[in-house]
N, C-alpha and C positions, 0 to 999 in steps of 0.2 A: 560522376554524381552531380544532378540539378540541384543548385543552392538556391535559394529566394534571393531575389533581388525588388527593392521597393519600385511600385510605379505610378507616379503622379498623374491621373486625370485631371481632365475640363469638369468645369463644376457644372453640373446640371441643371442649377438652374438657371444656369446662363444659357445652356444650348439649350434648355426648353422654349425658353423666351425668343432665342435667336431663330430656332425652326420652326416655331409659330408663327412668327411675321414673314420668316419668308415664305414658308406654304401658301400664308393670306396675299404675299406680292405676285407668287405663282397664280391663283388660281382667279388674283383681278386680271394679271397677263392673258389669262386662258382664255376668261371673257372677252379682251379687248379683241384680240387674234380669233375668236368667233365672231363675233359682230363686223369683222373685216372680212370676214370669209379667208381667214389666211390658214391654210390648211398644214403648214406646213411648221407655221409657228404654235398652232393648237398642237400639234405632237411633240414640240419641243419642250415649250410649258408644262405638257401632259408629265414627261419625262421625267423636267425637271421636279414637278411637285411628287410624283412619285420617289424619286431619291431623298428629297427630304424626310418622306415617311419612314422612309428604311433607315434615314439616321436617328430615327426617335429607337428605334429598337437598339441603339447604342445607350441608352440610358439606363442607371441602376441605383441602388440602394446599399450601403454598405450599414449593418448595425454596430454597435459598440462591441467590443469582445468579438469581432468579426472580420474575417478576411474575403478577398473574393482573389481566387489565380485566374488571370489570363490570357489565353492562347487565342492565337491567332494563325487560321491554316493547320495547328497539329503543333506549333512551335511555341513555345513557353514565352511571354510576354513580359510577366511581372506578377505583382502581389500587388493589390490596392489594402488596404490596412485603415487608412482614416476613413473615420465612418462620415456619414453625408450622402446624399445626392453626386453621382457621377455620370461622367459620360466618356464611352472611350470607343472607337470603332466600333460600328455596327456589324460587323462580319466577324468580332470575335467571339467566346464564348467563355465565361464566366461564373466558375467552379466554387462552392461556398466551403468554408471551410472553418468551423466554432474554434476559436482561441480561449473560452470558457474552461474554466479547472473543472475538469468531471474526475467522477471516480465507479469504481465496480468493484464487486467482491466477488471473489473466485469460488465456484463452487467448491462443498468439500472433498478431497483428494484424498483417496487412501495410498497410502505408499508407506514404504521399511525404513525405520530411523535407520541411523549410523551402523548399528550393531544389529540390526535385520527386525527387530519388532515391528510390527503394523500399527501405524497410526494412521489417525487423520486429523487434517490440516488443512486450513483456507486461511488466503488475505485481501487486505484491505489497498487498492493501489490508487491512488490521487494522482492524476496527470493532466498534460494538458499541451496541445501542441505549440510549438515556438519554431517551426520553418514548413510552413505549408507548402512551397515545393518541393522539400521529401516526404513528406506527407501524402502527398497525391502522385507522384513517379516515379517515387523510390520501390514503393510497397502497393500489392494491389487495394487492399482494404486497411485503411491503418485502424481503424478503430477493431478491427478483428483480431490484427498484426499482435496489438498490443495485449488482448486477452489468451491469445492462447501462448505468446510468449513470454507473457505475466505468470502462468500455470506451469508452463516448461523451469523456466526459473523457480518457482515455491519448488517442486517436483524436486530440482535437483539440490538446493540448501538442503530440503529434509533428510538425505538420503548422506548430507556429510554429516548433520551433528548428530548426537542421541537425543531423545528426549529427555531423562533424565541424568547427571552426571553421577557416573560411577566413579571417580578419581576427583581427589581434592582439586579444582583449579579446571578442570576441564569445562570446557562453553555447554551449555545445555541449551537445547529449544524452550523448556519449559521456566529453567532458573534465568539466562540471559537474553532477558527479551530485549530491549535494546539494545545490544550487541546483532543479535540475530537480525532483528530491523532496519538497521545499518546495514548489515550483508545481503539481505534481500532489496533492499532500494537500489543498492550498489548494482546487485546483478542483474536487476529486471533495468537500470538507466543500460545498462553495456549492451544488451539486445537490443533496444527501442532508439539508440541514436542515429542507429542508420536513416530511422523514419520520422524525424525528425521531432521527438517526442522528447518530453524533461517529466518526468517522475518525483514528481515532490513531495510525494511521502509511501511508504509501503510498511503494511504491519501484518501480525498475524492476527486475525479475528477470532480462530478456534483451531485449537489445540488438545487429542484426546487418542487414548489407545482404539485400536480398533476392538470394536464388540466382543471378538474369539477372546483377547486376553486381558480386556477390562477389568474382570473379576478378578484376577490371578494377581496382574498387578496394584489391583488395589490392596489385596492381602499383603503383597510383597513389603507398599510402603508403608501398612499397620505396622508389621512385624519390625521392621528398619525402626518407626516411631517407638515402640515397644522397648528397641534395646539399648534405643537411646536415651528414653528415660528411664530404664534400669541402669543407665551405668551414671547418668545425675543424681540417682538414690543413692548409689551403693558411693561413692564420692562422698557425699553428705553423710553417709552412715559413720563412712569412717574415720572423716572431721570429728562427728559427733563423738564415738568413741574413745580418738586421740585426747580428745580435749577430755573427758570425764577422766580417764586414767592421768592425765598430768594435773589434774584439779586435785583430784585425791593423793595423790603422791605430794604433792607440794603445799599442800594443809596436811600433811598425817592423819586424815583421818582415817583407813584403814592402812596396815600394812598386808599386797598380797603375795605370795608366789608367782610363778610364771603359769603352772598350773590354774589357778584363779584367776586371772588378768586372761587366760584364755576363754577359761568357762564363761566368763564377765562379757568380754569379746564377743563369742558366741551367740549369747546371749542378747546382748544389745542390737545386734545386726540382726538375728531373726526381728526382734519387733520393728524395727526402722522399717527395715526393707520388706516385712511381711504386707501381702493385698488386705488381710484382713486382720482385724483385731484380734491381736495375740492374749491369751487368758492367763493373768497370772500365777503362779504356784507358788504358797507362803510355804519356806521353809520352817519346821517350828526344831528343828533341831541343830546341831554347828554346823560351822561354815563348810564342815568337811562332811557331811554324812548328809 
């Protein structure tokens, strides 16, 4: 495995200044050795001022948030990193490489939660490279590497949890999202190290059933809402109840039977828990008839 290693250049604007003047000492030489008729020295000069130009093609630019790798002959050289004006042999060749936090969103994915439902699912993944020699020799394309191995990881988290949790305590895609977000950055850093990639942040952007059983389970979670607030009625109802029957027993204001304290019961829990307005019925005759 090729690691980065930092490489310090000549500063460029000194070897600008320096192959400037000498080109300009070359090409007074040229003249002098023409005006001499020295033919031998005009090719030399010739030569020399030609090499100087091919050392201007040693010069470069490094930007901020910017690296440049380079090789020389096929062979790995260094990483230049401070941004400026550089200069480093003209026979090598010098690879860019953005040290810039990017990010992409994964298109939507349909795949089977835990328990085999069809959903779909995309994320959001912030990265950003931090060793530009794996970056460029580890992997053929790392900015490719990192999206379709960003999709392979969403792929396989969705396919451990459920979407939603059917057992008290159980992780869900949809209840634990930062849990899930945790595991998904975790799994998409453990692919992308090879290539020299840090992943600093991964989420889910969209999270939903696939279209076949959207309908069904939208029902499902009515019905679930439904029995849940029937059983905080029916709870309160018979709060409500307890409490009326130990109010009257403990002021005497009626005395009833078990028979009556039923009917009464009964009674009470229809209206509480009824959806609609229940209609009263005056008894005008005893308690019994």
């Amino acid at each position: 495995m090729i690691r980065e290693k930092e490489l310090r250049p000549m500063s460029g604007v000194f070897m600008l200044i320096f192959l400037s003047m000498l080109s300009l000492l070359f090409i007074a030489l040229f003249v002098g050795a023409a005006k001499t008729h020295n033919g031998l020295g005009m090719v030399g000069w010739l030569l020399a001022f030609s090499a100087g130009m091919v050392s201007l093609r040693g010069l470069f630019v490094v930007n901020p948030n910017e690296a440049k790798v380079v090789q020389l002959f096929g062979s790995y050289v260094g990483t230049v990193r401070d941004p400026g004006y550089k200069w480093v042999n003209p026979f090598t060749t010098r690879r860019r490489v953005s040290q810039r936090v990017r990010n992409f969103e994964t298109p939507k994915l349909k795949v089977n939660d835990h328990v085999g439902n069809p959903i779909e699912i995309a994320s959001v993944v912030v990265w950003k490279v931090v060793d530009t020699a794996e970056a460029i020799f580890e992997v053929d394309n790392y900015e490719n590497f990192v999206h379709v191995q960003s999709e392979a990881a969403l792929r396989n988290l969705a396919t451990s949890y459920p979407y939603d949790a059917h057992v008290e305590g159980e992780m869900a895609l949809r209840s634990n999202t930062s849990e899930i977000a945790g595991e998904l950055k975790k799994e998409i850093q453990a692919r992308l190290t090879k290539a020299g990639i840090e992943v600093i942040e991964a989420r889910i952007s969209h999270l939903a059933y696939a279209p076949e059983i959207a309908g069904a389970m939208l029902r499902r979670q009515q019905a679930s809402a439904i029995v849940a607030a029937r059983q905080k009625f029916v709870e309160g109802a018979v709060g409500m109840v307890e409490l009326a029957l130990d109010h009257l027993s403990q002021r005497k204001v009626v005395t009833l039977d078990d028979e009556r304290k039923a009917a009464m019961v009964s009674n009470m829990l229809v209206v509480l828990c009824s959806d609609q307005h229940t209609q009263p019925v005056v008894n005008t005759g005893t308690l019994y008839q």
